[in-house]
C-alpha positions, 0 to 999 in steps of 0.5 A: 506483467501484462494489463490484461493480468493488471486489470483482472487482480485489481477488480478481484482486490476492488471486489473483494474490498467493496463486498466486504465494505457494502455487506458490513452496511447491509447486515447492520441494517438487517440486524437494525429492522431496517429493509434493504433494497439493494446491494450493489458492487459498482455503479452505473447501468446493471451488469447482472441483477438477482433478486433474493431473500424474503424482501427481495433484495436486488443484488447487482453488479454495476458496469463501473467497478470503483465502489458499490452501494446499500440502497434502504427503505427511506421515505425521503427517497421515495414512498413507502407504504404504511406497512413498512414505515416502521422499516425505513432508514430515517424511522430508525433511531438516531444509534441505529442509523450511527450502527449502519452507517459505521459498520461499512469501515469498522468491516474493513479494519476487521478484514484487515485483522482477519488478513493479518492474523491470516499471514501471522499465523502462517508466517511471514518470510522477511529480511533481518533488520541488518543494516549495511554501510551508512554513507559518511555524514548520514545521521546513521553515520553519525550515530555510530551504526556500521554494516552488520548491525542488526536493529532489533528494537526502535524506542522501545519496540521490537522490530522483527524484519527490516520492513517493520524498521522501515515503516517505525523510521518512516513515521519518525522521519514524518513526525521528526522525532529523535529515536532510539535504536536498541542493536543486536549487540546490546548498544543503544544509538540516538538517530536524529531522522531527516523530516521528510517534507515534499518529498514524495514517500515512494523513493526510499526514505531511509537512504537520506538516513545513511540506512541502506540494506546489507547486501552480502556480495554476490557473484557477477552471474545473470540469473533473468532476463527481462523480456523487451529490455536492454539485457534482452536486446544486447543477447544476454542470458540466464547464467552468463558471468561477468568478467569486464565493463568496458576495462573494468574488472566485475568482482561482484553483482554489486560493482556490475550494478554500479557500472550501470547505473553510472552510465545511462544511455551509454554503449559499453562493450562488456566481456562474459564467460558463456558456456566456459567461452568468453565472449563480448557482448555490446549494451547500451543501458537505458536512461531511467528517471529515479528521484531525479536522478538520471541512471542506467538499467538493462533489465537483468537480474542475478542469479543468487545462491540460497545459502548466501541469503539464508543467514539474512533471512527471518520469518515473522509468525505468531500462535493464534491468538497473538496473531491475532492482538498483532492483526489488531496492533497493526491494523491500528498502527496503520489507521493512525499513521494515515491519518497522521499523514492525511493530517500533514497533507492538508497542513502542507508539511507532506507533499500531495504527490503521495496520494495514489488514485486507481492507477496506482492501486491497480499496479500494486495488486497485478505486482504483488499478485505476481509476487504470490498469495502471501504479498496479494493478501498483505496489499489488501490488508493495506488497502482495506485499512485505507479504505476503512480511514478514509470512509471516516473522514467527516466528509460529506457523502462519505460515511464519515459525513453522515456520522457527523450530521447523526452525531450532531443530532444526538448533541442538539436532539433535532435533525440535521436540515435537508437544507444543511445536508443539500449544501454538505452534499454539494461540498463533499461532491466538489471535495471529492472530485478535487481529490480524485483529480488529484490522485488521478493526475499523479497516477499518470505522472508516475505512468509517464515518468516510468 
């Protein structure tokens, strides 16, 4: 995957979600009689600039693309002329200016309910919630659980696909609450999650479980080849079988990966059936960091038979109008579960290493573009969501700091003072640039460490 793809997929994802954001703000105050000035995708010096509408809204697109902005009518900004004072933001009613200023997230948790009534209604391909064999002394283990049992509910809610197990059991493993998991087979099994404490949520959360995904066996035949890996450089190709790691026998694509992992930077000599010839073809895995962990990669894949995948394979779909209660549900569910995690941050019970800063974001939307439509439009689901939460936070400078200075006016009757909001000002801007650092720096620990 190239930057240049990286870089495009991430300003189509930024655009999209800031339009959306920005234009939930603009047509509140059109709707409210306040007069906009402009609308801007980004910040800084004017890349392109058009002037519009009865009031000549400039709408321009800024050299910096992290953001945008509605600019309004406002005496405390600059003049305004008798003729308009009645249009200016701060002349608007105190409910007026709590309906603009909400409308820019409330925007962005409906376009995530718009994308996932979207996918919902077409259908979402996903793996069966079918667990594979729990490590021995895992709290899957001890609760009894063994490789083919389907989870179908957890404490109560239905779990359609192995994602939706994953994220239930995550927010258990966060919160550290026992839950109860319905199977296919009608048994029910209490699982004492493992509290998820520093570790950063990016490895896999449910293997400290013992929940592992079944894996059915799969032949020892490679099916890609990554460009520029160690597969690549030791010649190997699309349809080589497996015969031999070193002296070991290769039954499965599974023991093939095992034998790999377990000898990072390590030359072996490995024995294929190439066009009905064998062969022998020396490698030497890369050594790759992995939850600190040191393993071994070639950058090969398997080639897998359909018909071995089909019986694991679900597809998630809704008619139209649960679709559409299921968009809501979980637009809700994710709002409320990063807050939850938002929450922990702050009282140190999550490691901050989770936070993800543009870097991230920007690797996510060139991967999941690559992956299709269906994974494209699910990531920004995502993010608008996180957008959306986090424009709410009672911050200074971000909306949620300006509904909390209008919803202290409406308890006191009186307007926040400008003294108050230079002070708010300057502490939000100090907060957010902290954030940003932050998520800065751990983009670029994630970048080194690959």
């Amino acid at each position: 995957m190239s930057v240049l793809h990286t870089v495009i997929w991430f300003l189509v994802a930024i655009g999209v979600l800031v339009v959306v954001h920005e234009f939930g703000h603009y047509l509140a105050a059109r709707l409210a009689g306040v007069k906009v000035l402009r609308f801007s995708v980004g910040f800084g010096k004017p890349l392109f600039v058009r002037r519009l509408g009865p009031d000549r809204t400039e709408w321009v697109v800024a050299a910096l693309p992290l953001g945008g902005y509605v600019k309004m009518l406002d005496e405390r900004e600059g003049d305004v002329s008798p003729s308009e004072v009645h249009r200016a933001f701060n002349r608007a009613t105190v409910w007026r200016r709590i309906g603009i200023v909400a409308a820019g997230p409330a925007a962005n948790f409906l376009l995530a309910i718009l994308f996932y009534w979207v996918l919902l209604m077409h259908g979402l391909p996903a793996l069966k919630p079918i667990v594979g064999e729990p490590p021995a002394g895992t709290p899957a283990a001890q609760a009894g659980l063994v490789a083919g049992d389907e989870i179908v509910r957890v404490d109560g809610e239905t779990i359609p696909s192995f994602t939706e197990l994953r994220l239930a059991l995550l927010r258990a493993s966060v919160a550290g609450d026992p839950v109860m998991l319905g199977l296919a087979d009608g048994r029910t099994v209490g699982l004492t999650p493992v509290p998820v404490r520093d570790e950063s949520l990016e490895q896999d959360t449910l293997r400290p479980l013992g929940i592992v995904r079944f894996d059915p066996p799969i032949d020892p035949v490679i099916g890609s080849v990554l460009p520029d890996s160690a597969a690549a450089r030791a010649g190997f190709r699309a349809g080589d079988r497996l015969l031999r790691a070193d002296e070991a026998a290769i039954g499965t694509w599974q023991d093939w990966v095992k034998r790999i992992r377990d000898n990072p930077a390590q030359p072996m000599r490995i024995t294929i059936v190439r066009d009905g010839q064998a062969q022998v073809v020396d490698v030497t895995p890369a050594a790759v960091d992995e939850n600190g962990t040191r393993v071994g990669k070639i950058g090969a894949g398997p080639h897998i038979d359909e018909s071995v995948l089909a019986p694991l394979m679900t597809e998630v779909r809704y008619g139209p109008l649960e679709a559409l209660w299921q968009g809501a549900v979980r637009t809700w569910d994710m709002s409320v579960f990063t807050l939850e995690m938002m929450g922990r941050m702050v009282l140190g019970q999550v490691s901050w290493k989770n936070l993800s800063g543009p870097l991230t974001i920007a690797d996510y939307a060139g991967q999941s573009a690559t992956l299709g439509w269906i994974s494209f439009v699910g990531f920004l689901a995502l993010v608008s969501v996180s957008l959306g939460v986090l424009n709410l936070l009672p911050v200074p400078l971000l909306d949620g700091g300006h509904l909390m200075y209008y919803v202290a006016e409406v308890l006191t009757g009186r307007p926040v003072s400008e003294r108050v909001m230079e002070i708010g000002a300057r502490v939000g801007m100090t907060l957010l640039l902290l954030l940003m650092s932050f998520a800065l720096f751990n983009d670029l620990q994630r970048l080194i460490s690959g």
